[in-house]
Phi, psi and omega in degrees: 000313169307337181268357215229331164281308179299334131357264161333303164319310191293314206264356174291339170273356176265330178292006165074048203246027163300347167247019175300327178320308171320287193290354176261341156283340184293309204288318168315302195295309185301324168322315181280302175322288188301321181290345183281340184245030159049054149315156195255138197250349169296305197311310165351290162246017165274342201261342165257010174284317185289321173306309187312306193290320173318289152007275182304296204287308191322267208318306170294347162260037161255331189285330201315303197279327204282318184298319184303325170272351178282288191306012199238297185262131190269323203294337187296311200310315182308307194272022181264163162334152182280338185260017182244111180080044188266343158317331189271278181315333198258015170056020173289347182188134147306172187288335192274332067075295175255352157342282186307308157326319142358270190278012085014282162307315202286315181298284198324314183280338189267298176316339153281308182295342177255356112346300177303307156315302205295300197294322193234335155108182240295292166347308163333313190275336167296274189342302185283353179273294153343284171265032162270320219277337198280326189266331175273343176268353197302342180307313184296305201282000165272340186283010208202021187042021178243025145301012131263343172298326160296215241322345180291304183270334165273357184241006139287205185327331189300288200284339185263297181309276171029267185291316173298339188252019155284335194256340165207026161063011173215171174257177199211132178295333198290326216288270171342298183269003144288343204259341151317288169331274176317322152293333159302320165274339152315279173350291173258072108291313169351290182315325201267352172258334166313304169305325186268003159266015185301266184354319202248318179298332175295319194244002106319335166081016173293154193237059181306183175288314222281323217266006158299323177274002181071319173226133186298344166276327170293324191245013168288323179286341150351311205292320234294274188301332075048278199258027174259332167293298182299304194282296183287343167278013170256315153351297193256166321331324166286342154267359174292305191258049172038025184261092189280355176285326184298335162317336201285333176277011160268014164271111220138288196338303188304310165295002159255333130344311173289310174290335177304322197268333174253015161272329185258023158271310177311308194306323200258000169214143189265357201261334196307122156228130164288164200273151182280104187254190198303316201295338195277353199244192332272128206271100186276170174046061180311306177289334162286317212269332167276001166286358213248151170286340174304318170333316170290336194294300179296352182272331178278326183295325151293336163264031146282296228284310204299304171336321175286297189276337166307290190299342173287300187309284189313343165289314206270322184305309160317325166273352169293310171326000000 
């Protein structure tokens, strides 16, 4: 039992799954929105089990396709990050290890989706058809710079209509223009990890947003505009439906300030950590981790991820209110 939980451990932390906190908040909001219009709440959270593990399946078939090149190019191997694939390198698991593990996730996203399907009709099946083609291509498709446009549409309109019409069998504008609002901080945190991968994506020859555009300064501004669609398009949602409560989620502005600022710290030293203050957390497992060359890299990556998840809570309490 003890080997079958450490397991288990093992591979939810490779599967990255300090970001699920993204897909359970983005899945939260639509979620309080359809139950406030008396939503069916099985349908609900069966659509967010399948969203996870798809999820999940993404972020390991992406180190899956990223190893093939780590084992190819010695020049990738030098420059990429110290934590990428390194569960792979350090010989803790093989490529068939995480195959399987793969398709693992993927029977769980299928089985929820024919579930769903059953439950809620025909439309289910469009949907799943989608972010199945989005979670099996995304690897290819960051390689072709539309990794953040896959993720805009599946953790966008894909997952908020999604869930909204498993849960109440139609779609919605409003919907729609909350799941924009919401998917800009998804994107960046997305944005903010390609950047601090600029370097290594670069001598991969990967053709990531940040590495299309060529410099990592030029394209830290990039984040700028990113999180400025979300705050206005949750902005005129609070002027479609006169819900002026929705304003509450511009005090969130000072932490994308912040983080722009310690990316552009980042950009002129990789070594740059900053001191941990109240506003920054929470940072797991802080105290092992900032002892690690890995530290600088992860400290920016949680206030991507924290930001996301601040502005998501305060989206979901306003609409509870």
């Amino acid at each position: 039992m003890k080997f079958v939980c450490e397991k288990i451990i093992f591979w939810l932390e490779n599967s990255r799954v300090f970001s699920l906190p993204m897909t359970f908040m983005s899945w939260l909001v639509v979620f309080v929105y359809a139950l406030k219009h008396h939503g069916n709440v099985i349908n609900g959270l069966i659509a967010l089990v399948g969203i996870s593990v798809a999820h999940l399946a993404t972020n390991l078939l992406d180190d899956y396709l990223d190893y093939k090149i780590l084992c190819k190019d010695e020049k990738f191997l030098n420059s990429a990050q110290k934590c990428k694939c390194e569960y792979i390198r350090n010989g803790k698991a093989s490529l068939n290890d995480l195959l399987c593990v793969i398709i693992f996730y993927c029977s769980i996203a299928l089985i929820t989706g024919v579930f769903l399907f059953f439950k809620a009709g025909f439309p289910v099946l469009w949907l799943a058809i989608v972010g199945g083609i989005i979670t099996l291509l995304y690897s290819k498709l960051s390689l072709i710079g539309l990794s953040e446009a896959a993720v805009g549409i599946a953790f966008g309109p894909l997952l908020f209509e999604g869930v909204y019409y498993v849960m109440m069998k139609n779609f919605s504008t409003n919907v729609l223009i909350i799941s924009i609002a919401v998917v800009m901080f998804t994107i960046g945190l997305l944005y903010t990890h390609t950047l601090l991968d600029f370097d290594g994506d670069m001598t991969a020859h990967k053709n990531t947003l940040c590495c299309c555009i060529g410099n990592k300064n030029s394209a830290l501004k990039v984040l700028w505009f990113i999180y400025f669609i979300g705050y206005f398009m949750i902005g005129t949602l609070a002027i479609k439906t006169w819900n002026y409560q929705l304003f509450w989620t511009y005090i969130t502005m000072p932490l994308a300030v912040k983080l722009y600022g310690y990316m552009k710290a980042y950009n002129n030293d990789k070594n740059d950590l900053p001191p941990a203050r109240w506003y920054n957390y929470p940072l797991d497992n802080w105290k092992i981790l900032k002892k690690q060359p890995v530290a600088p890299f992860y400290f920016r990556l949680f206030q991507a991820r924290n930001l996301m998840i601040y502005f998501c809570l305060i989206l979901t309490i306003v609409m509870l209110s």
